[in-house]
N, C-alpha and C positions, 0 to 999 in steps of 0.2 A: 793232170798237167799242173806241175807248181812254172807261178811265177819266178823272176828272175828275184824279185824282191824278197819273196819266199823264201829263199835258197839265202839268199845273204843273209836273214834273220836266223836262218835256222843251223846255219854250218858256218859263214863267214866271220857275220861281227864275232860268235864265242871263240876262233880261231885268231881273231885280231885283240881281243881281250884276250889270250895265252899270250900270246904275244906281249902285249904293253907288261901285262901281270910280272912274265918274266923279265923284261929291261927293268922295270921298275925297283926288285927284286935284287935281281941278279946286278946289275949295273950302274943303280944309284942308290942298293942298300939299304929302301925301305922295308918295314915289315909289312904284316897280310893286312892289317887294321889299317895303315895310311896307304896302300894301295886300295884296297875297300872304300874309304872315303873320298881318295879324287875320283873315283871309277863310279862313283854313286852305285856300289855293286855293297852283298852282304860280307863279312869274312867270313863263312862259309862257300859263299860262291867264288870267293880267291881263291878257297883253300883246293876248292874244285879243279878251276884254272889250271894249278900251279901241279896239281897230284894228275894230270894228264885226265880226270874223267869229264872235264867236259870240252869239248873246242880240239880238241888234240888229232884229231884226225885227217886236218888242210896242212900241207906244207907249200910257203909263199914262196915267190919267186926274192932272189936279192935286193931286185928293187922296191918291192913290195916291204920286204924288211924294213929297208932306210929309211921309207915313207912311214913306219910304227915308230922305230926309235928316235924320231923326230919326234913323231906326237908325244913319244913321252917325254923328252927333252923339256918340250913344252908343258907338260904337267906337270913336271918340277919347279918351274918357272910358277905356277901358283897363276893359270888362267880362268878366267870366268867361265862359268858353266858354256854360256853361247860358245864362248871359243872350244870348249871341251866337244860341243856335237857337231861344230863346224869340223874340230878335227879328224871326229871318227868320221864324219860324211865324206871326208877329202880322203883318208885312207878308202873306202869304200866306194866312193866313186875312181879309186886308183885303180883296183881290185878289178872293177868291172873292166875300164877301159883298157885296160894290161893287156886282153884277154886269154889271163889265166884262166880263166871257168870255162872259157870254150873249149883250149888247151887239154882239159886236164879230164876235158868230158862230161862238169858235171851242168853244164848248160846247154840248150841250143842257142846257136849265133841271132842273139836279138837283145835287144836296149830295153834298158828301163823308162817305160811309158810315162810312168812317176815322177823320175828322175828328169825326165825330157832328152832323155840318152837314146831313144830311140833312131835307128837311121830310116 
């Protein structure tokens, strides 16, 4: 049995980092090495990102989207690190609460203990 935490660390966040890697990229025109340094990631692991081998296999709902390219919005903006893991937590507690993962099958319907998302 994985946890729900599990499953975010191992399929989610690298699906929400494709995500930012691409807004970043693609919509504000950074290269791999300054998406690498907001991301505290390697530019090898953008270059990952960005070439679909890792993270590429969650597609988010709309709203899920708006809630990334906000965050990156905000990485552009040049926010402190806290605010950088507040933000991924706030996408990823989006993620949970959507419930896309129940949706999509790759959870059963239950809260993160962790989190205190539990009902």
């Amino acid at each position: 049995m994985k946890t729900s935490c599990e499953i975010m660390v191992q399929k989610i966040l690298p699906a929400i980092r494709v995500e930012l890697t691409r807004s970043l990229i693609m919509d504000y025109g950074c290269n791999q090495q300054r998406v690498a340094e907001m991301l505290g990631l390697s530019r090898a692991a953008v270059s990952q990102y960005m070439s679909e081998k890792r993270g590429a296999d969650i597609g988010f709902s709309e709203e899920t989207q708006k809630e990334i390219s906000k965050l990156a919005s905000r990485l552009m903006e040049g926010i402190s690190e806290k605010e950088k893991v507040t933000g991924m937590c706030h996408v990823c507690k989006f993620v949970q609460k959507s419930g896309w993962l129940y949706k999509k099958g790759v959870l059963e319907e239950y809260g993160c203990v962790m989190c205190g998302d539990s009902e």
